[in-house]
Every structure is written in structure tokens, then in C-alpha cells.
C-alpha positions as CSV (number, residue, x, y, z in Angstrom):
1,X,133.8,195.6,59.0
2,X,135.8,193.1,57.4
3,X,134.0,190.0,55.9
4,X,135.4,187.4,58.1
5,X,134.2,188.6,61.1
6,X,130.5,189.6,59.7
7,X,130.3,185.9,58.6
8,X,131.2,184.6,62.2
9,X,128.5,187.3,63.5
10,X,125.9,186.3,61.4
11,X,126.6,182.7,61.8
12,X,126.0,183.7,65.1
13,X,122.8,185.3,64.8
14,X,120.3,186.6,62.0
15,X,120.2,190.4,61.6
16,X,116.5,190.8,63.1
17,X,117.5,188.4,65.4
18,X,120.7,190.9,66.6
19,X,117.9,194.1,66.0
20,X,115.6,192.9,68.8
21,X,118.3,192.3,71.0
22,X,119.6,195.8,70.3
23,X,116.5,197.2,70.3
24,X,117.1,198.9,66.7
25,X,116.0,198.1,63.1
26,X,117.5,195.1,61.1
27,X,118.2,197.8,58.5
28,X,120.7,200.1,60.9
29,X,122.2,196.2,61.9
30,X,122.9,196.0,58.1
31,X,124.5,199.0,58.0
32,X,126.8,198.2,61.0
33,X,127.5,194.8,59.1
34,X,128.5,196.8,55.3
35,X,130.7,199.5,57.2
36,X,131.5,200.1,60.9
37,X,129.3,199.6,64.0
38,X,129.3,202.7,65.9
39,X,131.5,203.2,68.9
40,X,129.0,204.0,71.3
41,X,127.0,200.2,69.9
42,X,130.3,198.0,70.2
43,X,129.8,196.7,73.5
44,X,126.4,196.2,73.5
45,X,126.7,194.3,70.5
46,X,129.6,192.2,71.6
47,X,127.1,191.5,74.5
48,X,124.3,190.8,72.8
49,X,126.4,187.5,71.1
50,X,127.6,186.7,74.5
51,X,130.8,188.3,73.8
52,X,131.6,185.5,71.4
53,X,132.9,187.7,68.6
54,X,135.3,190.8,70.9
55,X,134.9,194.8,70.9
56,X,138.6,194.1,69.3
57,X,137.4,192.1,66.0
58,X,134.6,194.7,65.7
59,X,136.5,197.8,65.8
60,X,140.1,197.5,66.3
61,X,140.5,201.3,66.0
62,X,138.6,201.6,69.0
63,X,140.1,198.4,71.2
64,X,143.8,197.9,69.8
65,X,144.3,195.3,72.6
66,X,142.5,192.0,72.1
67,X,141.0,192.2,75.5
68,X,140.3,196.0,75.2
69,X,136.6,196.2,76.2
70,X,135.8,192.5,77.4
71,X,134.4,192.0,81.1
72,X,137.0,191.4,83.1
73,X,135.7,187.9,84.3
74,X,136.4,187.5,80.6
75,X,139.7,189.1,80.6
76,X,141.0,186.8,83.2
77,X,139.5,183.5,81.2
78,X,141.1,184.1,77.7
79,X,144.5,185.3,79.5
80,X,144.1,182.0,81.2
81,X,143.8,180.2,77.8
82,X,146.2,182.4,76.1
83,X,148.8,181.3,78.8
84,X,148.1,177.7,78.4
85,X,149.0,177.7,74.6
């Protein structure tokens, strides 16, 4: 994971914090943080920060497409705001 977007997660939310919500260790968030979150975790870790950092910024091998994995109620709102730019 690049360092930019582990700085906005963990500005976000503490690493136990992120582990309860996950229902993991703080060590295995750690992990995530130093290398790559695991595919099958992306989503439920975008969720758990109310999808304020996207399955895109966490793993753009998995999502190419900046709304690849997002709710679709979210889809709709960010292609709204991409349109007004």
C-alpha cells in the first residue's frame, strides 16, 4: 500500500480501532497497512471507514476503475460530482 493512502486511513482511524471493526487483530491491520490488504478484505475495509478512502486507492490491481467496487448509491454521487467539475 502506498504511504499516501495509509496516512489518509490512519488519519481516519487507529489500527485497533479498524481491528474491532474488522473483527481481526491490530497486528494482521498492520500488515495490510506495510504491504497489501487482501482481496477478499478490500471492501469490508473500505466499509468499515465509510467508504471514505475507495476499493480503487486500496488496491488498484483489483479495481482499475475509480468506482470499481463502491455501492452504487455511491457510484451515482461521485459521478455526480465528477460531472460537476
Amino acid at each position: 500500500m502506498n504511504t499516501e493512502i495509509k496516512d489518509r486511513i490512519l488519519k481516519l482511524s487507529s489500527q485497533s480501532s479498524l481491528a474491532k471493526r474488522m473483527g481481526c487483530k491490530q497486528q494482521t491491520v498492520s500488515l495490510w497497512l506495510n504491504n497489501d490488504v487482501p482481496a477478499s478484505k478490500v471492501l469490508a475495509l473500505c466499509s468499515s471507514l465509510n467508504w471514505r478512502i475507495t476499493p480503487h486507492e486500496v488496491r488498484p490491481d483489483l479495481y482499475p476503475n475509480k468506482n470499481d467496487g463502491l455501492p452504487d448509491s455511491l457510484k451515482r454521487h461521485r459521478h455526480t460530482e465528477q460531472s460537476e467539475v
